[in-house]
C-alpha positions in Angstrom: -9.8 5.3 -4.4 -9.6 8.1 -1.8 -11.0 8.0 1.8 -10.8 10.7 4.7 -8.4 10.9 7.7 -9.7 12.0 10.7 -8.1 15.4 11.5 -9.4 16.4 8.1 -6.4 14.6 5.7 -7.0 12.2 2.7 -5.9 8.8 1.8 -4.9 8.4 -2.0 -5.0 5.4 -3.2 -1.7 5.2 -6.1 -1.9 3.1 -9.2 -2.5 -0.3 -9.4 1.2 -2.3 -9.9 0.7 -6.2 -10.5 2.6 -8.4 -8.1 6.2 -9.2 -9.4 5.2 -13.1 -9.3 8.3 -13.8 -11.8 10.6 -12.7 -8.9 8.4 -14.4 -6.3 8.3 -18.6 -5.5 4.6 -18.3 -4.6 1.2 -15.8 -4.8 1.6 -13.4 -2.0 -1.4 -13.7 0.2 -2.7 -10.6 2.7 -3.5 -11.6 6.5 -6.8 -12.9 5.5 -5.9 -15.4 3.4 -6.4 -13.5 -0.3 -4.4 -13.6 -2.7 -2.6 -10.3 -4.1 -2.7 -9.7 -8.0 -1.7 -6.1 -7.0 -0.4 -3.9 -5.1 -0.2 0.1 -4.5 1.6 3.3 -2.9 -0.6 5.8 -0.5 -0.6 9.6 -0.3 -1.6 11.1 3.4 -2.7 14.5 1.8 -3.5 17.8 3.5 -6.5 19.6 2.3 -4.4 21.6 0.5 -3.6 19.2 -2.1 0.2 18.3 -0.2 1.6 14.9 0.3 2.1 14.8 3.7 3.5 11.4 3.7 3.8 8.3 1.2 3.1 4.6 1.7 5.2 3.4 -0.6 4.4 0.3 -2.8 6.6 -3.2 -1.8 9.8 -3.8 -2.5 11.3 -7.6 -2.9 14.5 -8.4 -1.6 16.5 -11.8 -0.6 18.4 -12.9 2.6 20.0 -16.1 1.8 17.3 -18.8 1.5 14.4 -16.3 2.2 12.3 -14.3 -0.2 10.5 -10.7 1.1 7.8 -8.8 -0.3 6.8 -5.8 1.4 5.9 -3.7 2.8 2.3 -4.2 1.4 -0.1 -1.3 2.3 -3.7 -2.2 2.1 -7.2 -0.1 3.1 -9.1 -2.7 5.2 -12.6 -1.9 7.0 -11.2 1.8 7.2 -8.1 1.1 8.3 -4.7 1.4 6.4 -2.5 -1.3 7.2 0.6 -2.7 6.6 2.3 -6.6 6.5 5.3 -7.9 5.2 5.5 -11.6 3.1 8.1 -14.0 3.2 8.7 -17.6 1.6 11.6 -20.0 2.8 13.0 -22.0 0.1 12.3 -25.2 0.7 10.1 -24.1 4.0 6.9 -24.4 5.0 4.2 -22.2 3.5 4.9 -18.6 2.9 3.8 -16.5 5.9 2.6 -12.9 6.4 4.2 -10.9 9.7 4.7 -7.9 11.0 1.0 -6.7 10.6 0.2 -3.1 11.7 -1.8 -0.3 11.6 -1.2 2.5 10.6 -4.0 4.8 10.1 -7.5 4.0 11.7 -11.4 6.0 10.9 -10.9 6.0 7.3 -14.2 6.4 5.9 -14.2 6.1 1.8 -14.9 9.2 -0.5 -15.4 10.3 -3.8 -12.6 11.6 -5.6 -15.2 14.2 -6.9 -15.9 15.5 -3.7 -11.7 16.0 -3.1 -10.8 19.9 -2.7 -7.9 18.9 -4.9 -7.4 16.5 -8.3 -6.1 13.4 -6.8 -4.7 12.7 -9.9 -2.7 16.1 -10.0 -1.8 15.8 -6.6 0.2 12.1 -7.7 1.7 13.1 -10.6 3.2 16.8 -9.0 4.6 14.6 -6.4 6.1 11.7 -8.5 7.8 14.9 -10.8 9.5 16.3 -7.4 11.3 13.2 -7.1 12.3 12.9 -10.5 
């Protein structure tokens, strides 16, 4: 999925990576209460077809009895935002925090109508780091 930035920038949508529920004690859920199967990176793109800056996809880690998932990046009524999951062993229910957003006026395009291949753009970037 791609959508524009104002100030003329795009918003790429990476591929689609399923939730690491093995390594999880629950379904991660987003802010509003649905639950995440998957889970992506973002591309901030110039016109030119550079990756200005990357969204990367979550990452899960532990701190003694506490699970984290995150940061989970997710386009939501044209805005990109970004919350964190976390599940205490033996807690209460898992919880979502440290909501924010980070890009706002995103209005949703056709990867056709891109003055670049999206899919080029992702791939050239993901070879530059090896």
């Amino acid at each position: 999925m791609s959508w524009a930035v104002p100030g003329g920038q795009y918003l790429l949508e990476g591929a689609s990576e399923p939730v690491p529920t093995s390594l999880l004690m629950g379904e991660p859920v987003s802010p509003g209460g649905r639950v995440l199967k998957s889970v992506s990176a973002f591309f901030l793109v110039s016109p030119g077809g550079k990756v200005m800056k990357v969204y990367d996809a979550p990452w899960v880690s532990s701190v003694e009895d506490t699970l984290y998932f995150g940061p989970i990046h997710q386009v939501v009524v044209g805005q990109l935002v970004a919350f964190h999951w976390k599940d205490v062993f033996d807690g209460d229910q898992p919880t979502t925090f440290g909501e924010q957003v980070l890009l706002t006026g995103l209005v949703a395009v056709s990867s056709n109508t891109l003055p670049f291949d999206p899919d080029a753009v992702i791939a050239a970037y993901h070879a530059s780091r090896g």
